[in-house]
PyMOL Python script that loads the backbone (N, CA, C, O; Angstrom):
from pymol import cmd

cmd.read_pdbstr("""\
ATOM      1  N   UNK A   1      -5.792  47.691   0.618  1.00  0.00           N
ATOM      2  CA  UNK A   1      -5.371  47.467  -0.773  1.00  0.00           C
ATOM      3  C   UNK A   1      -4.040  46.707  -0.796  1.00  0.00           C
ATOM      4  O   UNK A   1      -2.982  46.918  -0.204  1.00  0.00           O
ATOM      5  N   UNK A   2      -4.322  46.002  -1.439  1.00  0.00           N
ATOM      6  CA  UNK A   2      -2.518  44.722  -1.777  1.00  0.00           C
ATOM      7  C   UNK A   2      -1.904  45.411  -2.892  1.00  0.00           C
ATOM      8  O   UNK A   2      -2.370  46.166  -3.746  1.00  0.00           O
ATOM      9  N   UNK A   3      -0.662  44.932  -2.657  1.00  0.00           N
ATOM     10  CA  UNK A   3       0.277  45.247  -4.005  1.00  0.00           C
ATOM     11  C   UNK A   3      -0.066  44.414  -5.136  1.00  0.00           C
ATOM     12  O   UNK A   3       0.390  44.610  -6.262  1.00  0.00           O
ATOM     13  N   UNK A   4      -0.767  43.601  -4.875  1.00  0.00           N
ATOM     14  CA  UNK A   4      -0.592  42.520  -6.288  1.00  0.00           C
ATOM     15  C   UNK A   4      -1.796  43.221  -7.041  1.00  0.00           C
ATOM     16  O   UNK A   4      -1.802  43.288  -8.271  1.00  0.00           O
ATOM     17  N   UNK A   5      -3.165  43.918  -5.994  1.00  0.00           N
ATOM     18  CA  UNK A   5      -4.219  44.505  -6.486  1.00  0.00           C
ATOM     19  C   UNK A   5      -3.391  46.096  -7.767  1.00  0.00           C
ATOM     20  O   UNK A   5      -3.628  46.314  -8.955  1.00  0.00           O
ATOM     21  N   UNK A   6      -2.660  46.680  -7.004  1.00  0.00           N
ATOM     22  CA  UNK A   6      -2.062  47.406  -7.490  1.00  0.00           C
ATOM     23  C   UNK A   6      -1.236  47.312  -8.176  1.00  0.00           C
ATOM     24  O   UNK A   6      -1.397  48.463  -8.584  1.00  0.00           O
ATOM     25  N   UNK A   7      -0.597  47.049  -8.616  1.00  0.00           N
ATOM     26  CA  UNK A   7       0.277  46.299  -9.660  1.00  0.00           C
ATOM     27  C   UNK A   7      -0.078  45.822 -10.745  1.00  0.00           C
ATOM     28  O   UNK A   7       0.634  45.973 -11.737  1.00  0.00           O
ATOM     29  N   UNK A   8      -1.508  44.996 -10.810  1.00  0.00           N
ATOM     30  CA  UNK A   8      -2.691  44.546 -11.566  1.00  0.00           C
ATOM     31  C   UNK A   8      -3.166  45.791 -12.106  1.00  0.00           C
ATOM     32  O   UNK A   8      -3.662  45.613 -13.218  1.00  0.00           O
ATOM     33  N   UNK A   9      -3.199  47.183 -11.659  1.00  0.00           N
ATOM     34  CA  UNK A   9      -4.268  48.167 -12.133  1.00  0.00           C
ATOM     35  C   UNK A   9      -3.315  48.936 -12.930  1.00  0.00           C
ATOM     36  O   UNK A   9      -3.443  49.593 -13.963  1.00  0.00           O
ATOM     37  N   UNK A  10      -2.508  48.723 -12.309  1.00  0.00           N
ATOM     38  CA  UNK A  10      -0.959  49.702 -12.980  1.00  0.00           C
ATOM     39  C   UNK A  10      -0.700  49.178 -14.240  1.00  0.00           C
ATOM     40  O   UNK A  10      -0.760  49.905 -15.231  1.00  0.00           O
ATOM     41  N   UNK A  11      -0.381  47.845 -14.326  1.00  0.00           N
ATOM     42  CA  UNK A  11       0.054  46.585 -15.566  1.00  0.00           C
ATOM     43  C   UNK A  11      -1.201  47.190 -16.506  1.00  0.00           C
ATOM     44  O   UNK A  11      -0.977  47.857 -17.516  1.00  0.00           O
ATOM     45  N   UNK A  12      -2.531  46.868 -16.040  1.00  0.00           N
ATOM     46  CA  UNK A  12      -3.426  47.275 -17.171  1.00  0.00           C
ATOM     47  C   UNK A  12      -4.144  48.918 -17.844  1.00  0.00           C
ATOM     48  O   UNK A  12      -4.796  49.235 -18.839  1.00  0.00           O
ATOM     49  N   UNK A  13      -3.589  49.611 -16.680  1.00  0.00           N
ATOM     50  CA  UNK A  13      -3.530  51.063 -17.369  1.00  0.00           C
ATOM     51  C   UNK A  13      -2.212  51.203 -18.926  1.00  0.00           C
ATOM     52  O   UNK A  13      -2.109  51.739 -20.029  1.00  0.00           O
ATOM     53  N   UNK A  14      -1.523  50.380 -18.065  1.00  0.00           N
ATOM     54  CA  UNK A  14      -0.077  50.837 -18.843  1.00  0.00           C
ATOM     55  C   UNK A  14       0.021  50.285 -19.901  1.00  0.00           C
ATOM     56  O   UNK A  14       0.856  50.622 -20.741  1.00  0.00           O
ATOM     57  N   UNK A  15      -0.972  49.156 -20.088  1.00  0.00           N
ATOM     58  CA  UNK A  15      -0.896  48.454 -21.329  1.00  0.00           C
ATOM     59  C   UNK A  15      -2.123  49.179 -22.460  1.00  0.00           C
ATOM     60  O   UNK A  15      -1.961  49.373 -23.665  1.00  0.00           O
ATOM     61  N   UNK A  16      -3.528  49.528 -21.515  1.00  0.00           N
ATOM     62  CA  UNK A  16      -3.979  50.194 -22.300  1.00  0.00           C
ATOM     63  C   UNK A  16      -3.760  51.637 -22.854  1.00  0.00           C
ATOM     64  O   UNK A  16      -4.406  52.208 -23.732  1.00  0.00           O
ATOM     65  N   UNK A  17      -2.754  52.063 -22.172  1.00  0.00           N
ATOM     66  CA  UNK A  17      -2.268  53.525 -23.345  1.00  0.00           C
ATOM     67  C   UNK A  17      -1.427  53.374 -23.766  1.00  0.00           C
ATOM     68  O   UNK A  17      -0.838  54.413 -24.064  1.00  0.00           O
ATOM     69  N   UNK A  18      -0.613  51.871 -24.171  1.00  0.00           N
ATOM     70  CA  UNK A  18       0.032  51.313 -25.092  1.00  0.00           C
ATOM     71  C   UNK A  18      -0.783  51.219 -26.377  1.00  0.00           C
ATOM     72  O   UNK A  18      -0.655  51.895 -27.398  1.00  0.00           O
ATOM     73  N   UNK A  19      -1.806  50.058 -26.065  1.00  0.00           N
ATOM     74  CA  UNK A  19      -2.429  49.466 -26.777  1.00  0.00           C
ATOM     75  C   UNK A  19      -2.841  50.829 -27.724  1.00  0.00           C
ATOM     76  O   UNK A  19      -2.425  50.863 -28.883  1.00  0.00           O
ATOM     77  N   UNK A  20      -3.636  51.902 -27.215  1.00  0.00           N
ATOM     78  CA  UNK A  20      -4.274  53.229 -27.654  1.00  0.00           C
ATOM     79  C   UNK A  20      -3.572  54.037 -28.639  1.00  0.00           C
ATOM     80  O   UNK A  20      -3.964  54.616 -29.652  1.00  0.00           O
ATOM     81  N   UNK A  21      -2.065  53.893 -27.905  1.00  0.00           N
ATOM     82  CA  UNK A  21      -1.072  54.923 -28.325  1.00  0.00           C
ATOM     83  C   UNK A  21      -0.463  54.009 -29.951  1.00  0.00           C
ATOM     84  O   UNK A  21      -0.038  54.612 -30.936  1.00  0.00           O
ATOM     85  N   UNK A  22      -0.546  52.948 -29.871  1.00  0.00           N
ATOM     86  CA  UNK A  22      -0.248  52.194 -31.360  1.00  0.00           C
ATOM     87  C   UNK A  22      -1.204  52.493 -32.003  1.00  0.00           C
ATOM     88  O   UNK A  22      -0.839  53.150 -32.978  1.00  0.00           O
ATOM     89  N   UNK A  23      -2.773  52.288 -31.955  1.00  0.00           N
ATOM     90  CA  UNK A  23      -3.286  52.490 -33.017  1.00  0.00           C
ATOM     91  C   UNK A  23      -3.659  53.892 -33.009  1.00  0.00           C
ATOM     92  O   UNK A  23      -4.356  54.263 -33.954  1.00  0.00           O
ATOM     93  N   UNK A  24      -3.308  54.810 -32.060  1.00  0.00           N
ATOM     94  CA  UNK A  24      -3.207  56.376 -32.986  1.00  0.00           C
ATOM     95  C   UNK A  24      -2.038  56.654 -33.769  1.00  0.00           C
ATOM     96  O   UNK A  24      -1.838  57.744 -34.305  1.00  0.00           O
ATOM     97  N   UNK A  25      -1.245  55.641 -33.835  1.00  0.00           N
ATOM     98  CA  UNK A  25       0.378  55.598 -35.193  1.00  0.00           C
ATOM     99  C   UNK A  25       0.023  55.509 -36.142  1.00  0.00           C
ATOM    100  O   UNK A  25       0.429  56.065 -37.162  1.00  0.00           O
ATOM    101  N   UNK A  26      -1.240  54.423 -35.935  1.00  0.00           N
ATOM    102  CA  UNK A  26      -1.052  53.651 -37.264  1.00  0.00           C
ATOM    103  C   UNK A  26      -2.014  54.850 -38.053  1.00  0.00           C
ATOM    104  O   UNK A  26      -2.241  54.763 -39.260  1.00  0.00           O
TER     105      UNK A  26
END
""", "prot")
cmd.dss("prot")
cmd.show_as("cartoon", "prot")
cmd.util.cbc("prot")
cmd.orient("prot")
């Protein structure tokens, strides 16, 4: 496993319980 692979999975977890966590605000 590479860092860039990981980093990639991390970036898009983290964005999708962003993404999630805004529209349970709204």
């Amino acid at each position: 496993m590479s860092t860039l692979y990981l980093f990639i999975v991390n970036f898009r977890l983290h964005l999708s319980i962003r993404l999630s966590f805004n529209a349970y605000n709204k």
